[in-house]
C-alpha positions in Angstrom: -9.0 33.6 -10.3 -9.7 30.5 -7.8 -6.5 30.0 -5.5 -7.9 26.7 -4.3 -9.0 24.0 -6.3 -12.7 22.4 -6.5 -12.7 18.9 -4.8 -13.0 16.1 -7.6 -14.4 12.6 -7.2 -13.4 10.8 -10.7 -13.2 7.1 -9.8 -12.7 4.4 -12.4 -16.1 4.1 -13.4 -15.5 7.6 -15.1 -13.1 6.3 -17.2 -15.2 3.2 -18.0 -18.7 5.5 -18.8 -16.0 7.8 -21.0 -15.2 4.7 -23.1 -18.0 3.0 -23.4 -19.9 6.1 -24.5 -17.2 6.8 -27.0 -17.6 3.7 -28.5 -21.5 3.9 -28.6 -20.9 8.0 -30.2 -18.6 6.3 -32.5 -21.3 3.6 -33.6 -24.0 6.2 -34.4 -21.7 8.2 -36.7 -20.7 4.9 -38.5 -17.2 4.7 -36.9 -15.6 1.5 -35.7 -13.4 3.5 -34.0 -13.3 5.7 -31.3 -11.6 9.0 -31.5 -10.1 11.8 -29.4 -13.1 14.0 -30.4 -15.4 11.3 -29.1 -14.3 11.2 -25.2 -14.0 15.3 -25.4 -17.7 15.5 -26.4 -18.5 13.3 -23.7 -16.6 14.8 -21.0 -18.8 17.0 -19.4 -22.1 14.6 -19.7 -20.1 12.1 -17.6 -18.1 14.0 -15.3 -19.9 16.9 -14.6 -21.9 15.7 -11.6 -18.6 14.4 -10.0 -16.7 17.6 -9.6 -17.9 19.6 -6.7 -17.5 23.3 -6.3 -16.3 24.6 -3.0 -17.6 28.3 -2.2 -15.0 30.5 -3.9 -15.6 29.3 -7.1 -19.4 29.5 -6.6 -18.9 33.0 -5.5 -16.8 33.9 -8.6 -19.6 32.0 -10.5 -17.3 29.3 -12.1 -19.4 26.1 -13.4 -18.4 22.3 -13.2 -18.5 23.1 -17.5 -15.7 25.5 -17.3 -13.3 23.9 -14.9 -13.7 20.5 -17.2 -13.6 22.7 -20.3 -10.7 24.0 -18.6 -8.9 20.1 -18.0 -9.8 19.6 -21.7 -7.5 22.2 -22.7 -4.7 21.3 -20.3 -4.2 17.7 -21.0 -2.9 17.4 -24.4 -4.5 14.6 -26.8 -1.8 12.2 -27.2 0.4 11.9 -30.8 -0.8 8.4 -32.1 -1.5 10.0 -35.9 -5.2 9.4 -35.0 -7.6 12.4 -36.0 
C-alpha cells in the first residue's frame, strides 16, 4: 500500500481539456449533451501525464492509470438524475 501520496499537478486547463473533450465525445456519439460517462472516459487521456509518481509507488509498480482509476472511484458522480 503507498503511505505517501504521488505529487499531482491538475491546473485549470485540466478541467477545461476534460470538458471540452466531453463535449467533442458527446458530438461523435450524436449527443448534445455531455454526460458523467463522457469526462470518466476521458480522464486518464488528459490527466495522465500530469500526475507524477514519486519512487514508492514506482517500486510497488502502481501506474498514473490506477491511481486516476483509483480518484474515479472515490469521487462520487453527483445526483442530478442525468445517466
Amino acid at each position: 500500500m503507498i503511505r505517501r501520496p504521488p505529487r499531482s499537478t491538475l491546473f485549470p486547463y485540466t478541467t477545461l481539456f476534460r470538458s471540452l473533450g466531453g463535449k467533442a465525445r458527446a458530438l461523435l456519439q450524436g449527443r448534445y449533451h455531455v454526460s458523467f460517462d463522457d469526462i470518466r472516459a476521458l480522464a486518464n487521456p488528459v490527466m495522465r501525464h500530469r500526475v507524477l509518481l514519486n519512487f514508492h509507488a514506482e517500486s510497488e509498480r502502481v501506474t498514473t492509470d490506477t491511481i486516476i482509476s483509483k480518484l474515479l472511484e472515490i469521487v462520487p458522480v453527483p445526483k442530478s438524475g442525468m445517466k
